[in-house]
Structure formats: structure tokens, C-alpha cells
N, C-alpha and C positions, 0 to 999 in steps of 0.2 A: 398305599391307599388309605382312606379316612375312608370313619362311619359316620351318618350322616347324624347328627345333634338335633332333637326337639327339645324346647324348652313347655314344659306344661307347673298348669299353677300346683303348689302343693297339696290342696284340695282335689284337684283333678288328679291326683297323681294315688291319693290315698283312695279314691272311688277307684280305681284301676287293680290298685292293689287286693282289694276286698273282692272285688270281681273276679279278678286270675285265679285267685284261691278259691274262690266258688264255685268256678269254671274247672278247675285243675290243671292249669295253665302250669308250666313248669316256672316260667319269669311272668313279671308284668310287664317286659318287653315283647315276651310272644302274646299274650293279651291285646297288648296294643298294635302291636302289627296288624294281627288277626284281625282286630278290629275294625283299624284304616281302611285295609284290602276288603272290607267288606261293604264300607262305605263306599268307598271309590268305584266298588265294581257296578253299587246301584245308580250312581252319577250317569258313570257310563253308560247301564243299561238305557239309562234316560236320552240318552243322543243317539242309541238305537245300532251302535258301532262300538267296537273293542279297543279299536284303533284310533289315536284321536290325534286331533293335529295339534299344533305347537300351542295356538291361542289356546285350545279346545282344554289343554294340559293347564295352562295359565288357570283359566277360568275354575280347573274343578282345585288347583291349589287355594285360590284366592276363597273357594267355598271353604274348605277343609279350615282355613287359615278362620276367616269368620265360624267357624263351628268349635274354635281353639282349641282344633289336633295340632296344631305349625305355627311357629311365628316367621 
């Protein structure tokens, strides 16, 4: 199995870094997970459901993707 690959701009990536370490984050991959899953879980909160449907999944990628967490 693969891991899944984000591409983030190097500017975004050095704000990440500076954060994790502020945070005490062990990588700036736990940072950034942490982070997504925190975003994603307020999306969700927003449709008022945990569980989302396929579009519902579309939509909050296509948000995350305009927020450039995802290409």
C-alpha cells in the first residue's frame, strides 16, 4: 500500500514547521494531519452529520483543496 502525497507550497510548509515546534508536535506531518482533521471535523460539523456522502466528501475536498491543504 502507498501513503497518500500532499503537495504544499514551500512557504506553507515552513509556517508548519515553525508551528509543530511551537506546538510540540513531534513531525510537521503530525501538525498537519492534526490540523486537516480539525478542519474537516468543523466542515462536518457544518452539515450537522459525521457521516457524509460521496458528493458531501467531494465538496469538503474541493474546500480543503481551495484552502491549499490538497492539490
Amino acid at each position: 500500500m502507498f501513503d497518500p502525497k500532499v503537495k504544499l507550497s514551500k512557504k506553507v510548509l515552513d509556517k508548519a514547521r515553525v508551528a509543530s515546534q511551537i506546538l510540540g508536535c513531534a513531525t510537521v506531518e503530525e501538525f498537519i494531519e492534526k490540523t486537516i482533521e480539525t478542519e474537516a471535523d468543523k466542515v462536518m460539523a457544518q452539515t450537522g452529520s459525521k457521516e457524509l456522502s460521496p458528493a458531501e466528501v467531494e465538496d469538503v475536498a474541493k474546500q480543503l483543496q481551495g484552502l491549499g491543504y490538497i492539490d
